[in-house]
Every structure is written in C-alpha cells, then in structure tokens.
C-alpha positions, 0 to 999 in steps of 0.5 A, a space after each residue: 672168954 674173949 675182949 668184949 668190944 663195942 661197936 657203936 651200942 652194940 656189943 661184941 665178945 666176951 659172953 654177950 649174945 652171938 654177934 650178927 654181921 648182916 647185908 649184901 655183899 657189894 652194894 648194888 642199889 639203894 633200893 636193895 641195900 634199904 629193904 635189906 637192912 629195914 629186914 635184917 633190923 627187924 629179924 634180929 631185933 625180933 630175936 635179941 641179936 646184935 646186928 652190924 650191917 654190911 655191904 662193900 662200896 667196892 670189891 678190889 679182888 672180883 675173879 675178872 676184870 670185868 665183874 661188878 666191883 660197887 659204886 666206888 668210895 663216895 658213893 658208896 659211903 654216902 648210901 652207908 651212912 644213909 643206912 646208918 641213920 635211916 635205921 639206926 644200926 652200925 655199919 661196916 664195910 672193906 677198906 682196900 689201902 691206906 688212902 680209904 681208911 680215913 673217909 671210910 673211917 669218918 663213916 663207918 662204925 666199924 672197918 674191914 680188912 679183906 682176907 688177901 689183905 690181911 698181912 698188909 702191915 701199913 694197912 693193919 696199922 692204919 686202920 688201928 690208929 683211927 681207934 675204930 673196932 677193926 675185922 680182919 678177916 684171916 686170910 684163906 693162905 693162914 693156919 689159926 695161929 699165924 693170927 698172933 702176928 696179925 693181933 701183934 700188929 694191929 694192937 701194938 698202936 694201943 687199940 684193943 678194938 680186934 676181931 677176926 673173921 675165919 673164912 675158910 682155907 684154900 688148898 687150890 682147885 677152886 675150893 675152900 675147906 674150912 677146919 673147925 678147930 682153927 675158931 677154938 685155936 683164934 679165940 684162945 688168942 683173946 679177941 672175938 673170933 667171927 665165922 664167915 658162912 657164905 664165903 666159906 661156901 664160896 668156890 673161887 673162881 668156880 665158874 671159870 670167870 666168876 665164882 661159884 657157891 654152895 649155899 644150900 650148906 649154909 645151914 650146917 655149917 652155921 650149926 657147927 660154927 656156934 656150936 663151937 662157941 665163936 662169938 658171931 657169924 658173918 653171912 652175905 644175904 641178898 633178895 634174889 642171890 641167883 640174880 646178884 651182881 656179885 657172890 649170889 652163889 653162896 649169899 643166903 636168901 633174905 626170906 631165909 635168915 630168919 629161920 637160920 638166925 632163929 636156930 643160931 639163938 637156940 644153939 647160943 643160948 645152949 652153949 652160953 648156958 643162958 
C-alpha cells in the first residue's frame, strides 16, 4: 500500500478509490476548459471517483517552434483558478522553471513536473519547499527504479507530498512502449504511482512537425494499467481531439470517458476487493 496524500479534499494513495487526473491538454479556451471540467465533475461524481483537473497554461516542450504552447502563466492560472472555484474541484497543471513554482503554487492545488524535466534537481526541490502535493512524471529516458533518485530529492526537504506518473518509454522512431512491470516496481518505493493513458498512446514527433496518437488503444491500456493496481490514471480529454490545438491524436473523447471510467470502477473495485 502506497502514502495516502491529499489534495485539496481529495484523496490519493493508500487503498482510496483509483484517483482521476482529468482535462485538456493545454488550455485553449474558457469556453472548453469550463464545459470540460462541469462533464468531468459530474462523471466522476456519478461514479464515486476523485478528481483532479488538469490543463497546461503553456506546453514549454511542442515538436516545432510553431505548435500552439497556451496562453502563457497569468492568463492561464487566472482561467485555473476560475475552474477551481466555479466548480469546486482541485486543479493542477505543469510548471517549467524555478521562477513559475511560486505564482503556480498560489493557484494551484497541486504542481506538475514534465517528463523531460524530471531530473532538474532545483526544479524538483523548489517545487517540494512550497509543501504542495508534487506529480513527477517520470521521464520516458528512465527505468522504474531510477525513480529513487527522484523521491530522494523532492523528499529530502521534509515534504512527503509525491506522486509519480508512468508515461511510457521511449526507444526512438517516433514511439513509446510502455512496460507494465515498471508500475508495480515504482509503488514498491511507497508513493502513489499514476498511468498516464494518452501520452503513453503518443507518437512523438510522428506526424513529422507534430505528434501523432493512437488513442482507439486507450481502452486496453486502461484495463491493464488498473489492473496492475496503480493507484490513479492520467487521461487527456478533449470535446473534438481530431480538431485540438495540441495532442488531439492521443486525447480521448469527452463523451467517451464516461464508458472508460465506468470499466476503470469495476476492475478497482475487483482489485481493492471493495
């Protein structure tokens, strides 16, 4: 059994319900970010889940210089803490350097440290100082076990506040695999560990000046990933992803998580034994 850690009145880790990490990938408008997390509330309130919405003010890693990035920090944070109070629901998003952790960290309830940013250890240990709940995606260069030096560094400032997201590995060629024993091998460590669903679908840099997706394997991967007892999912919805700004390839459809978070309920309560 992993840390239990709250976010906000939530609850995450240790034998609570599986944890939902929900939202857009990058915040492209109001208008989406809103009717997104009003369906997402309601989806998981219907089904007993925690949620945790999230949406990036600025993706600092795009393919090409020319990708959509946000609408930057202020702007940004100003619609997140909108969501956060329109519809009572915790919020998250990435931070890129040292000088975002502090505004970030007066919004946000929780921060997010991007895969490729993973072992920047002033980074890490900013973040951790603000005594806020911390994902670290783990970076698609990592084994499971290279984990340690990441928890070793964020914790050595007193904050227990850690979570770890698996988002796949990459060998090259435009691709991600993703090896299931890694999320037994991380929660083994004693923080929650979280599967990323749609990045792990992601083909970098597959359409040449953007990357591709494979979302229509979504559904599997989400069986086996609970299946293997993580203790929540990361997954990128969107209410056109053929038509989003950023990521659209491997975001699941809004109408659809219903259905997908219905099934990740029946195989959690199978494996908690609840």
């Amino acid at each position: 059994m992993t840390t239990e850690i709250n976010i906000a009145d939530t609850k995450l880790g240790g034998n609570n319900p599986i944890y939902i990490i929900a939202g857009p990938c990058v915040i492209e408008s109001e208008d989406i970010v809103f009717s997104a997390a009003e369906r997402l509330k309601e989806i998981c309130k219907g089904l007993g889940l925690p949620l945790l919405f999230k949406s990036s003010y600025d993706k600092a890693n795009r393919t090409s210089l020319n990708s959509y990035r946000g609408p930057g920090i202020d702007k940004g944070l100003k619609i997140l803490s909108d969501v956060r109070s329109k519809f009572n629901i915790p919020v998250i998003s990435d931070i890129h350097s040292v000088d975002e952790v502090k505004p970030a960290s007066q919004v946000l309830d929780a921060l997010q440290i991007p895969a490729f940013l993973c072992r920047q250890t002033d980074l890490i240990l900013s973040a951790s100082r603000t005594g806020k709940p911390v994902n670290v995606k783990k970076g698609q260069f990592l084994s499971p076990w290279d984990v340690k030096n990441i928890i070793d560094k964020f914790t050595s400032t007193g904050n227990q506040n850690l979570f770890i997201t698996e988002r796949g590995t990459s060998f090259g060629y435009n691709n991600l695999v993703v090896d299931f024993r890694g999320l037994p091998i991380m929660r083994s460590l004693g923080y929650p560990v979280i599967f990323d669903v749609t990045h792990s679908l992601q083909l970098p840099g597959g359409h040449g000046s953007c990357s591709g997706g494979q979302r229509e394997f979504a559904e599997p991967f989400v069986r086996a990933a609970v299946a293997a007892g993580v203790d929540g999912l990361f997954i990128e919805v969107h209410p056109e992803p053929d038509n989003a700004l950023c990521d659209g390839p491997n975001m699941i459809k809004l109408d659809d998580t219903e259905k997908i978070l219905a099934i990740v309920k029946v195989i959690d309560e199978l494996i908690r034994g609840s």
